[in-house]
Backbone bond lengths (Angstrom), bond angles and torsions (degrees), N, CA, C in turn:
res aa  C-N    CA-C-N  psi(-1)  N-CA   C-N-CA  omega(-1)  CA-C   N-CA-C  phi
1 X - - - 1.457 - - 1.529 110.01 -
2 X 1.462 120.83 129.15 1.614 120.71 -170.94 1.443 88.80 -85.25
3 X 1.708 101.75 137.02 1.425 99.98 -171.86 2.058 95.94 -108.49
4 X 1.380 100.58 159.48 1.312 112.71 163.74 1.324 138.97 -42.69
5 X 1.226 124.52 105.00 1.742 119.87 -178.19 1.301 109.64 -77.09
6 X 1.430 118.81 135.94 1.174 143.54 179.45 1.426 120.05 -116.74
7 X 1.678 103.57 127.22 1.895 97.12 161.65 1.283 105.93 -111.49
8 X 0.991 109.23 -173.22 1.385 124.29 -164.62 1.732 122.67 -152.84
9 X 1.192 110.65 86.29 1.285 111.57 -154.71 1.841 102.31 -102.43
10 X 1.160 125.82 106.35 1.837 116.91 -161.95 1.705 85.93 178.95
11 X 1.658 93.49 118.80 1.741 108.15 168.70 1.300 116.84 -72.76
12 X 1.243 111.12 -0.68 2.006 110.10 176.42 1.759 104.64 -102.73
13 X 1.534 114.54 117.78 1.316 136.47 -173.43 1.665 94.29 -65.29
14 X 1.209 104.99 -28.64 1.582 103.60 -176.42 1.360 104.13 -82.61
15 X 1.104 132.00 -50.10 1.869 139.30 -170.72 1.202 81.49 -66.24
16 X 1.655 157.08 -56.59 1.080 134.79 161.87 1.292 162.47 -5.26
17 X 1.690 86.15 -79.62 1.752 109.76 151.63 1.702 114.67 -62.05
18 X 1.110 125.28 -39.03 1.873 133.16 170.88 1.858 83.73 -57.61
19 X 1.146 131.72 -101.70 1.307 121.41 -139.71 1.513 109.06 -55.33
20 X 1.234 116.99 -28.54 1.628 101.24 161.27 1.307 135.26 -73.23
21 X 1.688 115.11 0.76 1.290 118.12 174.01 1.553 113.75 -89.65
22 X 1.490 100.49 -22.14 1.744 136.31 -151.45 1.800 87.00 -78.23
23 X 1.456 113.82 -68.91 1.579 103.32 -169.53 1.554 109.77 -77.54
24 X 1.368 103.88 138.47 1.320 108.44 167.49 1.880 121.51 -55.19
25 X 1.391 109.16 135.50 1.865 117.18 -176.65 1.394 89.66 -55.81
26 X 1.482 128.85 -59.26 1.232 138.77 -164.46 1.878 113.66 -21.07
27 X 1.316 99.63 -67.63 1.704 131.10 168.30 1.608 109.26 -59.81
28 X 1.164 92.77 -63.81 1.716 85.49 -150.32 2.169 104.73 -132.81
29 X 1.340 89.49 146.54 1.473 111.20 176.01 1.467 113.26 -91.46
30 X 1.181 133.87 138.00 1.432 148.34 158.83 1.388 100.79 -75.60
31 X 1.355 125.03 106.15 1.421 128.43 -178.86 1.423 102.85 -92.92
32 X 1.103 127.45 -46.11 1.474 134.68 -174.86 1.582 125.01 -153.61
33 X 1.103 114.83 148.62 1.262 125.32 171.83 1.646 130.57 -110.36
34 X 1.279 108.23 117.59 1.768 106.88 175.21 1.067 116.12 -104.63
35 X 1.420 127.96 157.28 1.494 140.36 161.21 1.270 111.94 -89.55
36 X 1.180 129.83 -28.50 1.661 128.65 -142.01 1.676 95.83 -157.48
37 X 1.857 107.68 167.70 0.938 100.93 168.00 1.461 137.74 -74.29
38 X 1.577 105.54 -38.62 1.741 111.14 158.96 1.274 128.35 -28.60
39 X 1.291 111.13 -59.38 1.605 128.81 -172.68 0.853 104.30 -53.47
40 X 1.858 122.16 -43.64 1.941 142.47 -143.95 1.708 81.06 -71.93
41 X 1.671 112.62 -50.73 0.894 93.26 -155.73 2.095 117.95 -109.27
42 X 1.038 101.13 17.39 1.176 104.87 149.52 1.349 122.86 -98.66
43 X 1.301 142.24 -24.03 1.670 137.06 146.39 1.021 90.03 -49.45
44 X 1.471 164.22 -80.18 1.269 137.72 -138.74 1.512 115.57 -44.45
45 X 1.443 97.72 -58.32 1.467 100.78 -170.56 1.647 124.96 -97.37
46 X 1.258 95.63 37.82 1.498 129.83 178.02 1.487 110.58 -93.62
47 X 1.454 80.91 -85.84 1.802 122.16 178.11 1.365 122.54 -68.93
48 X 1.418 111.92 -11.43 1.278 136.10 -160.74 1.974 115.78 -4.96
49 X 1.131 98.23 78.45 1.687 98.60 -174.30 1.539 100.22 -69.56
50 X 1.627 86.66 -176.40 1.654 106.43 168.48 1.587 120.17 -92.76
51 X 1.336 121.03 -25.98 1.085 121.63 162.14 1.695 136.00 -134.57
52 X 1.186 147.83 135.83 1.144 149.46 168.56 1.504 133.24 -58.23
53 X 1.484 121.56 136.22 1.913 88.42 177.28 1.568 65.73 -132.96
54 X 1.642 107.01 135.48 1.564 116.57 176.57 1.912 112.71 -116.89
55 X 1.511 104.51 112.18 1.532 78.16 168.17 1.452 117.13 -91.17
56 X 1.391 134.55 179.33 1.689 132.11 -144.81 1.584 83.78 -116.45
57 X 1.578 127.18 -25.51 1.850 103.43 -171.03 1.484 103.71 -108.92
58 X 0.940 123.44 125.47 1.483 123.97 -165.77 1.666 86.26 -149.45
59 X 1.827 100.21 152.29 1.861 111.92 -166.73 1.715 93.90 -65.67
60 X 2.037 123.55 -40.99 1.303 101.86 -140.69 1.636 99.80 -114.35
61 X 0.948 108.85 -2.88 1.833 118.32 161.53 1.963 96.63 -179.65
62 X 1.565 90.78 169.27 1.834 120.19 -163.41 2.203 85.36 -66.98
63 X 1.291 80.00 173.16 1.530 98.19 175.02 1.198 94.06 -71.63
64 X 1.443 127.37 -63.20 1.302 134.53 174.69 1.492 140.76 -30.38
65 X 1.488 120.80 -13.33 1.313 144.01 177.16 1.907 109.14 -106.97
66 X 1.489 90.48 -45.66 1.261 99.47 151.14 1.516 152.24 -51.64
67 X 1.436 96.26 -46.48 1.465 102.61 137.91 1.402 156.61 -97.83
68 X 1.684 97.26 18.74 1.320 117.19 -178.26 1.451 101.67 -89.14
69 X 1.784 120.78 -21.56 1.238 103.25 -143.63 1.770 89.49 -107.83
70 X 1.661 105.84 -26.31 1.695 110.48 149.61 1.566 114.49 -18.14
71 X 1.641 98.91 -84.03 1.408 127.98 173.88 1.631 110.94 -19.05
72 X 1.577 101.42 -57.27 1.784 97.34 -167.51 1.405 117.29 -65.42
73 X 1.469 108.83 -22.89 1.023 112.86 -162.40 1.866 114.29 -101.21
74 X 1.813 93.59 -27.44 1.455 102.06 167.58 1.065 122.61 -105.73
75 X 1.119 156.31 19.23 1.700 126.52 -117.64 1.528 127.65 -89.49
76 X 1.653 87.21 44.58 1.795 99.04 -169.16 1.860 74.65 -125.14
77 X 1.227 130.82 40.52 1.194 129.79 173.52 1.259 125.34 -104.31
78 X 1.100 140.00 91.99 1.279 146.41 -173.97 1.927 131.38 -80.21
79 X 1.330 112.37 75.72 1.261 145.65 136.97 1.451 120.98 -4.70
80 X 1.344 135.81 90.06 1.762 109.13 158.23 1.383 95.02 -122.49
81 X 1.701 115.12 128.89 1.236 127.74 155.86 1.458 141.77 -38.67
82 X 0.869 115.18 122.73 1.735 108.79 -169.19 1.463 97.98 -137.83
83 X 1.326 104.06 103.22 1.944 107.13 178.67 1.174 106.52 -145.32
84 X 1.499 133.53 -176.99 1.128 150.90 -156.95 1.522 109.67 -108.50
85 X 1.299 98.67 -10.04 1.296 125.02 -152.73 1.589 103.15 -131.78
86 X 1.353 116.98 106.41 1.370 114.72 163.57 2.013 105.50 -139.76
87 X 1.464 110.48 138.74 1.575 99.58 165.01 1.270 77.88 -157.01
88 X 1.411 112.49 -163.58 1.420 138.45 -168.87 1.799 111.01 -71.62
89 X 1.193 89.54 -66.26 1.701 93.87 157.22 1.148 110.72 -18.54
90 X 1.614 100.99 -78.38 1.458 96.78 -169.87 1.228 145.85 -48.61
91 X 1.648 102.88 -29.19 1.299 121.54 -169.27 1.599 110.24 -81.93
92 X 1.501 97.83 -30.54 1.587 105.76 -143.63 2.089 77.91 -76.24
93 X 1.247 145.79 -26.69 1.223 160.27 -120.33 1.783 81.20 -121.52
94 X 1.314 126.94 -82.36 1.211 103.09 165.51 1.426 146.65 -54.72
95 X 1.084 112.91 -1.98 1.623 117.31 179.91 1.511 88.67 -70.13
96 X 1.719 111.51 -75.75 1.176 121.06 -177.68 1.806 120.11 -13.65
97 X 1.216 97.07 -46.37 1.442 94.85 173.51 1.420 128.00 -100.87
98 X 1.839 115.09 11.31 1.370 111.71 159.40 1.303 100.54 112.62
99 X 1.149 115.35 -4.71 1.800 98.14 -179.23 2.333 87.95 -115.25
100 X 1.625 82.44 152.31 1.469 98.18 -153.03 1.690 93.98 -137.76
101 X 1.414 114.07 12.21 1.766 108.08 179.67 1.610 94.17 -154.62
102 X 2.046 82.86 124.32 1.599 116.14 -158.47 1.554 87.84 -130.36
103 X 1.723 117.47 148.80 1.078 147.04 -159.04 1.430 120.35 -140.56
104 X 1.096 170.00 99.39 1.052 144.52 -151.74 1.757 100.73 -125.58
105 X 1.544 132.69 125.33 0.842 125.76 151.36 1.584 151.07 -31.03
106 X 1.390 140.46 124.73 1.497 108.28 2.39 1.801 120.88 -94.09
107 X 1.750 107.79 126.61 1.342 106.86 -169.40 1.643 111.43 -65.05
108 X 1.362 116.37 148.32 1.677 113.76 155.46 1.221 119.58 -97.50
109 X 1.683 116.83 157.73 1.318 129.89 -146.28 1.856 87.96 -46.19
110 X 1.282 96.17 -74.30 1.951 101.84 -178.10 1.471 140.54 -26.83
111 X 1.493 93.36 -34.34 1.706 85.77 -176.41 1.670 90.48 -98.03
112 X 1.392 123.98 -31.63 1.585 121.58 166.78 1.813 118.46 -35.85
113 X 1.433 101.90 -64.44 1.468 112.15 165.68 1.333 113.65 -53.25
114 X 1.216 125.81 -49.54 1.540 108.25 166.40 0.947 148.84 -71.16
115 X 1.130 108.74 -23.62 1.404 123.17 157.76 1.451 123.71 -60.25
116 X 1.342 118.80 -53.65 1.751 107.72 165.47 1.484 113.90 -60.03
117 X 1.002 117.24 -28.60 1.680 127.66 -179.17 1.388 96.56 -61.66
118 X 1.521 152.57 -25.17 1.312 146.64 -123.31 1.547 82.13 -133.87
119 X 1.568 109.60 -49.79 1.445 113.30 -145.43 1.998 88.51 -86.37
120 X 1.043 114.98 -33.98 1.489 116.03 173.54 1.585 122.46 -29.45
121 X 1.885 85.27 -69.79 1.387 105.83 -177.79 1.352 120.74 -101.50
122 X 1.124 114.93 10.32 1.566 125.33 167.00 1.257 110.55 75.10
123 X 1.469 108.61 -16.19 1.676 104.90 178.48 1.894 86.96 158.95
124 X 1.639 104.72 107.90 1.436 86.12 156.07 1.460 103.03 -121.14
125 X 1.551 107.31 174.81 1.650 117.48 -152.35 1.434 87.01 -90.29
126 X 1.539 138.63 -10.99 1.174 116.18 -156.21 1.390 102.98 -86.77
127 X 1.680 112.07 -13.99 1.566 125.73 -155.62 1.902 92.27 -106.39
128 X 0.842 136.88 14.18 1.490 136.32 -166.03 1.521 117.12 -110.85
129 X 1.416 106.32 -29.81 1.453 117.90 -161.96 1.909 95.37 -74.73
130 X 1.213 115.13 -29.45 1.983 104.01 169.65 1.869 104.14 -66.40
131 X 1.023 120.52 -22.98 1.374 103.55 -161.35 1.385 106.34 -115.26
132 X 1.539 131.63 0.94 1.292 136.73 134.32 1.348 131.87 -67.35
133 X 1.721 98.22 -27.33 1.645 96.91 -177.79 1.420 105.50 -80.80
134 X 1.574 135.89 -24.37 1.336 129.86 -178.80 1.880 98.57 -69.57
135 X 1.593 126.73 -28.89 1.598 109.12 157.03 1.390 119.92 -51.38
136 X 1.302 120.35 -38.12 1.511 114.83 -179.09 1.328 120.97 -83.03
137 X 1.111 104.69 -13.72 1.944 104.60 176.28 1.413 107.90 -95.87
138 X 1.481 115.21 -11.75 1.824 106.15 162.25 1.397 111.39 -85.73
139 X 1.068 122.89 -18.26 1.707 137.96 173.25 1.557 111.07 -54.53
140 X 1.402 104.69 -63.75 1.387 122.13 175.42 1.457 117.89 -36.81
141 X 1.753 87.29 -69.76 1.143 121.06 172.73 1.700 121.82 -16.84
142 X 1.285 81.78 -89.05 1.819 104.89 161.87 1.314 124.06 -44.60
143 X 1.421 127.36 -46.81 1.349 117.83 168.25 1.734 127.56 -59.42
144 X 1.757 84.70 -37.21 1.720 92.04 -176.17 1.719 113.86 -65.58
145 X 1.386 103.32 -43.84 1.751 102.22 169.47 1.403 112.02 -63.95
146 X 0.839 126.83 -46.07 1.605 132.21 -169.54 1.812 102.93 -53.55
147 X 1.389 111.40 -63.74 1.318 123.20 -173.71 1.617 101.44 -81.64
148 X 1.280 155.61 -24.10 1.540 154.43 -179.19 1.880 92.85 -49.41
149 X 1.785 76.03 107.61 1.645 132.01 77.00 1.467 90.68 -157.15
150 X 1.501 126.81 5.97 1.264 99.95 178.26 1.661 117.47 -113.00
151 X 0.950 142.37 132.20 1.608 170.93 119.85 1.594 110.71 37.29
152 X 1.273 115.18 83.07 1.870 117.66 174.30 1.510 102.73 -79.59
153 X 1.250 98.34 135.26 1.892 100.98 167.55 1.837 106.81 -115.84
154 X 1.303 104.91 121.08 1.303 125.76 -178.34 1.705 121.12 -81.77
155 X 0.964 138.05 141.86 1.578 139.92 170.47 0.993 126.15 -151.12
156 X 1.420 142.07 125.07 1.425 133.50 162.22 1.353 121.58 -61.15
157 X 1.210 101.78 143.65 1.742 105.50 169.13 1.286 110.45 -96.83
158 X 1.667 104.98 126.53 1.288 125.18 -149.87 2.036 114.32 -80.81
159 X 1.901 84.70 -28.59 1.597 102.03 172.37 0.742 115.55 -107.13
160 X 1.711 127.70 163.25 1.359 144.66 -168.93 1.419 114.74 -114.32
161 X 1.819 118.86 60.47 1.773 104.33 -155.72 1.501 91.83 -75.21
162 X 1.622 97.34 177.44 1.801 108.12 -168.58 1.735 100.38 -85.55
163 X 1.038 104.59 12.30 2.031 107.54 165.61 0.928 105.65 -156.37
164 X 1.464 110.18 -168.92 1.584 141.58 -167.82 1.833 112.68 -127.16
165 X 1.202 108.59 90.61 1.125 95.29 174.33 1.544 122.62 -89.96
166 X 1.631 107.12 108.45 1.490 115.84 -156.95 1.924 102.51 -54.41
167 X 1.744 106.97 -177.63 1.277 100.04 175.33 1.453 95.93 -119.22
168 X 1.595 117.54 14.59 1.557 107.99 -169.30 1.509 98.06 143.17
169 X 1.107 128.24 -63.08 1.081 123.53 -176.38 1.758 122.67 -168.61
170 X 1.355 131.63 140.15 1.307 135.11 -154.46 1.626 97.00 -154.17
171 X 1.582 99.10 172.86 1.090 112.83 -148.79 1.568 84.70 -142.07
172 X 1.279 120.05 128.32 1.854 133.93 179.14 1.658 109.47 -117.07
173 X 1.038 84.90 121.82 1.765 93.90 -171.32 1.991 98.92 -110.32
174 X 1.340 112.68 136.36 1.733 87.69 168.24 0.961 126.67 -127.79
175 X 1.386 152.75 163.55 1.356 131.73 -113.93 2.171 68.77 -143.20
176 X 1.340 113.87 134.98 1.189 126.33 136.94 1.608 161.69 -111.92
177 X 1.005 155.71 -137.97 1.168 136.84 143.55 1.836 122.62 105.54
178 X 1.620 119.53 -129.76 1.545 105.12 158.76 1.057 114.42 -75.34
179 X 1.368 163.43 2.61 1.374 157.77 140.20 1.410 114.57 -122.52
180 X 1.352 163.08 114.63 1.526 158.92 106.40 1.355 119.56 17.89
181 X 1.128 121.94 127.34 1.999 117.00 148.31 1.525 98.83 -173.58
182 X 1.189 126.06 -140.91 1.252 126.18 163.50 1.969 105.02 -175.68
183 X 1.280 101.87 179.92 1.114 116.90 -174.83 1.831 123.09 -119.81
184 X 1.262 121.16 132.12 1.922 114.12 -160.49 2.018 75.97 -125.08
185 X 1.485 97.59 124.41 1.120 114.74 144.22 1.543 124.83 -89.96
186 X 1.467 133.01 118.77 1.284 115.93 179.47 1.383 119.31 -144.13
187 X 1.278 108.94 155.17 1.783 113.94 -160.91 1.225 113.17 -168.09
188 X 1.444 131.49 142.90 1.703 122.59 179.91 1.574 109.80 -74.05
189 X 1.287 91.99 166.43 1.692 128.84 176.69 1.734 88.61 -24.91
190 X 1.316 111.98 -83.25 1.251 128.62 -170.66 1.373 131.07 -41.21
191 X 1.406 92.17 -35.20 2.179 101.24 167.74 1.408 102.12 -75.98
192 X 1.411 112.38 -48.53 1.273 100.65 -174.64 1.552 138.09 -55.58
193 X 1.465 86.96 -10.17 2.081 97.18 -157.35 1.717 74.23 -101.56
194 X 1.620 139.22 -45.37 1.084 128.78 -172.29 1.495 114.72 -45.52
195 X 1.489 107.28 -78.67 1.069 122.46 150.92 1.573 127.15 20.25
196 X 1.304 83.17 -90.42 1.704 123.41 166.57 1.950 111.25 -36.43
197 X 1.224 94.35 -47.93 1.562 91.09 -176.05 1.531 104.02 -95.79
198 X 1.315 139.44 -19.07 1.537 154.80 -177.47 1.932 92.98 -63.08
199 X 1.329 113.94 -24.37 1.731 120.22 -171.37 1.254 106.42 -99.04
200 X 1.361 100.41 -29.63 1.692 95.62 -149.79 1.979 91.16 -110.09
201 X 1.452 116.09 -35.46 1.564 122.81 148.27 1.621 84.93 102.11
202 X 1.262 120.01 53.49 1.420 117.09 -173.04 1.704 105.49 175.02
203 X 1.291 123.62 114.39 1.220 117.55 169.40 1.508 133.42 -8.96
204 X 1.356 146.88 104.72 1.106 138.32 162.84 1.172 136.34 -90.67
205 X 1.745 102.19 171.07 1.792 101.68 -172.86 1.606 101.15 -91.15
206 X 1.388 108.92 174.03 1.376 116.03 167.16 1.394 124.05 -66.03
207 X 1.589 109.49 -14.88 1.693 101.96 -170.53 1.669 85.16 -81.58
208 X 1.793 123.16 -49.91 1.205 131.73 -177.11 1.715 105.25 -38.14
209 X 0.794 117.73 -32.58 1.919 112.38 -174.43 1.060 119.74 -79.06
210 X 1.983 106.20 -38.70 1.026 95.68 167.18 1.852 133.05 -56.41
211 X 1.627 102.37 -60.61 1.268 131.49 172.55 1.641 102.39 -36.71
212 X 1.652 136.11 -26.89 1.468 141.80 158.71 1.271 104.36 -43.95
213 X 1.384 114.00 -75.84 1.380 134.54 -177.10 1.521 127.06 -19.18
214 X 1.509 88.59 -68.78 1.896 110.24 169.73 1.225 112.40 -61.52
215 X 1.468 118.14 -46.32 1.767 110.80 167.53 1.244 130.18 -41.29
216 X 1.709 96.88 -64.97 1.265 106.62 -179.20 1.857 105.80 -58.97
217 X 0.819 133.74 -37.75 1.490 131.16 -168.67 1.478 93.27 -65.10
218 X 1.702 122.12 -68.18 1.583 113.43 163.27 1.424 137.00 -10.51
219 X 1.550 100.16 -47.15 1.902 105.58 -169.05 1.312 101.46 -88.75
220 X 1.156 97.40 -37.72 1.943 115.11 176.86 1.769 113.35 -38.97
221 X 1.201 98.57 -60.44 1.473 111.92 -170.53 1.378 110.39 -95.72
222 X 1.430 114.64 -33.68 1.708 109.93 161.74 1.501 107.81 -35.36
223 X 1.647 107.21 -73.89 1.355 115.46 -169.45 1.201 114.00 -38.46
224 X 1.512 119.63 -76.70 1.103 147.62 158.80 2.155 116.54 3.33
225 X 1.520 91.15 -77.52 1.693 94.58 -172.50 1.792 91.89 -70.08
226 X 1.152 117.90 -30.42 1.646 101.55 -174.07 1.559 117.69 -75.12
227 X 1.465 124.43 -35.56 1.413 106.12 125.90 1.747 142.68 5.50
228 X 1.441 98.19 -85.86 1.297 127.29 170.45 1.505 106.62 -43.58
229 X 1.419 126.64 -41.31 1.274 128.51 -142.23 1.520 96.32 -107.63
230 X 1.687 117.98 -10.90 1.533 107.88 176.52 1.844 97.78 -99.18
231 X 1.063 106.74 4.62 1.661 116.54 -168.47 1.746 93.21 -80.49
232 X 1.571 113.81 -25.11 1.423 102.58 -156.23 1.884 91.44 -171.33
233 X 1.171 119.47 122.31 1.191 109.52 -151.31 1.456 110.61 -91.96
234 X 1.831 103.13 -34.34 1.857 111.03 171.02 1.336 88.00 -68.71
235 X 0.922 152.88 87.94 1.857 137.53 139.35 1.463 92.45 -93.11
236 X 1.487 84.84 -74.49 1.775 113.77 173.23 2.047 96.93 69.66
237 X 1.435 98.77 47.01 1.528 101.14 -168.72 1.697 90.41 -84.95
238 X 1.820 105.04 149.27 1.253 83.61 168.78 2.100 86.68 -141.58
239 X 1.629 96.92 -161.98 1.951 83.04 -166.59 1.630 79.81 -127.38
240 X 1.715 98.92 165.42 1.095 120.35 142.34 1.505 155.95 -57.48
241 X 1.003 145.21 166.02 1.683 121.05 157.65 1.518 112.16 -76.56
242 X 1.510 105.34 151.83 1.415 110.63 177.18 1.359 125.04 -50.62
243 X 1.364 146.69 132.12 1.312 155.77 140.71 1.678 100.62 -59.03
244 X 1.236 96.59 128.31 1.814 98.59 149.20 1.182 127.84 -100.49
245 X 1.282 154.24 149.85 1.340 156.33 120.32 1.429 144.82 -86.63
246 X 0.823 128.08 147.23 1.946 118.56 -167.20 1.288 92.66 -148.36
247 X 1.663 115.40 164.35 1.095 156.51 -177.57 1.217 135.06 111.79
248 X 1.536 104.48 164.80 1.493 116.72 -162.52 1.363 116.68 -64.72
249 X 1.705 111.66 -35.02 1.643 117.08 159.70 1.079 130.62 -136.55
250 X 1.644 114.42 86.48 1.098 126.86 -127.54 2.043 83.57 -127.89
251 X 1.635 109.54 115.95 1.380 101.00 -177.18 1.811 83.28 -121.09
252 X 1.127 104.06 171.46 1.792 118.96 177.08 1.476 105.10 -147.08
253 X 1.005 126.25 123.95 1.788 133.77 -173.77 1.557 105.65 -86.08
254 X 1.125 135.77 145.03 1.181 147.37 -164.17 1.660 98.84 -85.61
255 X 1.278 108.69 145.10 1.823 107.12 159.43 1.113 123.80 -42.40
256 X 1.284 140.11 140.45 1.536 137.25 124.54 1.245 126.23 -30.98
257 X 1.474 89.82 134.09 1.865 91.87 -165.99 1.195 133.40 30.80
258 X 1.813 117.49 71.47 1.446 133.13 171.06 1.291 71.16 -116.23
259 X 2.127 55.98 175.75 1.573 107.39 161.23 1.367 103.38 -136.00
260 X 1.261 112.69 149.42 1.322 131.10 -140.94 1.458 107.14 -153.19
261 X 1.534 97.33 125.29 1.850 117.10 -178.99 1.348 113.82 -140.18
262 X 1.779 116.22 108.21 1.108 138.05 -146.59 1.926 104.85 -99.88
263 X 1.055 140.99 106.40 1.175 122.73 167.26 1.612 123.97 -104.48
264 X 1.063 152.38 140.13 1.019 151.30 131.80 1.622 145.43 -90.33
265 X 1.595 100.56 124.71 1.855 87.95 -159.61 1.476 72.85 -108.02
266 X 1.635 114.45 156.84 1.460 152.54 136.19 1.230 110.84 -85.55
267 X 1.735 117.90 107.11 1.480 119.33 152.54 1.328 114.94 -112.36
268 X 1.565 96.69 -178.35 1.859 107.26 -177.79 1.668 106.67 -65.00
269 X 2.153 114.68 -21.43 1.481 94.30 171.98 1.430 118.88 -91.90
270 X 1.273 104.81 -0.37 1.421 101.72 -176.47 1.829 112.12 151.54
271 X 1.186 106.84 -166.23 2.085 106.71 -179.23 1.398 99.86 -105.02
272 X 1.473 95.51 126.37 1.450 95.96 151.75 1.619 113.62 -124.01
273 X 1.624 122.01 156.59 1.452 133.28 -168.84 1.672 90.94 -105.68
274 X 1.284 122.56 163.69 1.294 128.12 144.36 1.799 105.47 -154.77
275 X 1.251 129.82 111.71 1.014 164.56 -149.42 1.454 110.93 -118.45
276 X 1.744 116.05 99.32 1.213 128.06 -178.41 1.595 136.60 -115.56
277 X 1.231 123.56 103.47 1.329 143.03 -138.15 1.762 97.46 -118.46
278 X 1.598 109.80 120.25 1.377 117.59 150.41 1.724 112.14 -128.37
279 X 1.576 105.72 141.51 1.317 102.09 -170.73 1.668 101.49 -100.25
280 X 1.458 100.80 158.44 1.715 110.03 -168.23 1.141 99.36 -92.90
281 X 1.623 137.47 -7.30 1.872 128.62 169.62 2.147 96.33 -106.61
């Protein structure tokens, strides 16, 4: 198996020697080693690996300049941060410049390996199915308390058509962070207004069903990606607020280049879909 070239750009000889003990030989090669940012970035385009591990405090500029100046020159260069140092700041400063996989010291072998594994291939489908299925077990989740004492039946959808043919109206949540996509809850007029009063224990209006909808899609996917996010700590995915949509023929086309995990529950008020999309750029 041709294993992965690695640099290694970090002014501590010790954080050094650790990440070369840290990845398995099996996988991956240590192609080069930097001290500084100069060096980081002339081994790059030397040695030219497949992946980067950058730390952010370095004596002669930040990781961050360092990999900006990668970036200008590559920007098919793939970067995951590894510092001592992670907050929002920080992150929100590298997104801006394209790198989307963060590490925080000290990493373990697993989320290390996955993380270059992620940042390689930008997203492969084989590595996705743990952090979609924690969307479907808050889905479940939520319906089964909501509706108890009576009996939801769950199913995957087995195909991947190139849309969504709504049942009336849905709710789009979008997923941000180290990878993008989002999630469409959808269900007719009629589940929703059921629904709607099954919570609230009193007949509802139509604006009320809607306003169900978006919640529930909210708690759904709150729960859900934060899940996801103790599964693997660079995800650092976070969601949007709900969008609504309505109508009588109402189709929605799937992303380009996802991957895609379809559920469908059958209850006593009716079907609901929830439809989960991450894109591979």
């Amino acid at each position: 198996m041709r294993k992965t070239r690695v640099l290694i750009v970090d002014d501590s000889p010790f954080s050094q020697a650790v990440l070369q003990k840290t990845l398995p030989d099996s996988a991956f090669e240590i192609c080069g080693l930097a001290s500084n940012g100069q060096e980081g970035i002339g081994k790059y385009f030397v040695l030219k690996p497949e992946v980067v591990i950058m730390d952010i405090t370095m004596p002669d500029m930040d990781g961050l300049e360092c990999s900006r100046q990668i970036l200008l020159r590559d920007p098919a260069a793939r970067i995951v941060i590894l510092s001592s140092m992670k907050d929002e700041a920080l992150t929100t400063r590298a997104r801006l410049l394209g790198i989307r996989w963060f590490l925080q010291k000290p990493a373990t072998r697993e989320d290390l390996v996955t993380m270059i594994k992620m940042a390689i291939s930008r997203i492969a489908p084989d590595w996705w199915p743990p952090y979609l299925e924690q969307l479907r077990l808050s889905f479940e989740e939520f319906l089964n308390k909501s509706l108890e004492p009576e009996i939801c039946t769950f199913s995957a959808v087995k195909s991947s058509p190139p849309s969504l043919d709504s049942h009336g109206i849905c709710a789009i949540i979008g997923i941000t962070g180290a990878h993008t996509g989002r999630v469409i809850l959808d269900t007719s007029h009629e589940t929703a207004t059921a629904f709607a009063a099954v919570l609230l224990g009193r007949p509802s209006t139509p604006e009320e069903a809607l306003g169900c909808l978006a919640e529930m899609a909210n708690i759904v996917c709150g729960r859900g990606i934060s899940r996801a996010n103790r599964i693997s700590k660079g995800l650092d995915l976070r969601i949007t607020p709900a969008s609504l949509l309505e109508g009588k023929k109402l189709m929605i086309s799937n992303l380009p280049n996802h991957y895609m995990l379809a559920v469908k529950a059958d209850t006593p008020i009716g079907t609901f879909l929830m439809s989960m999309e991450i894109t591979e750029e």
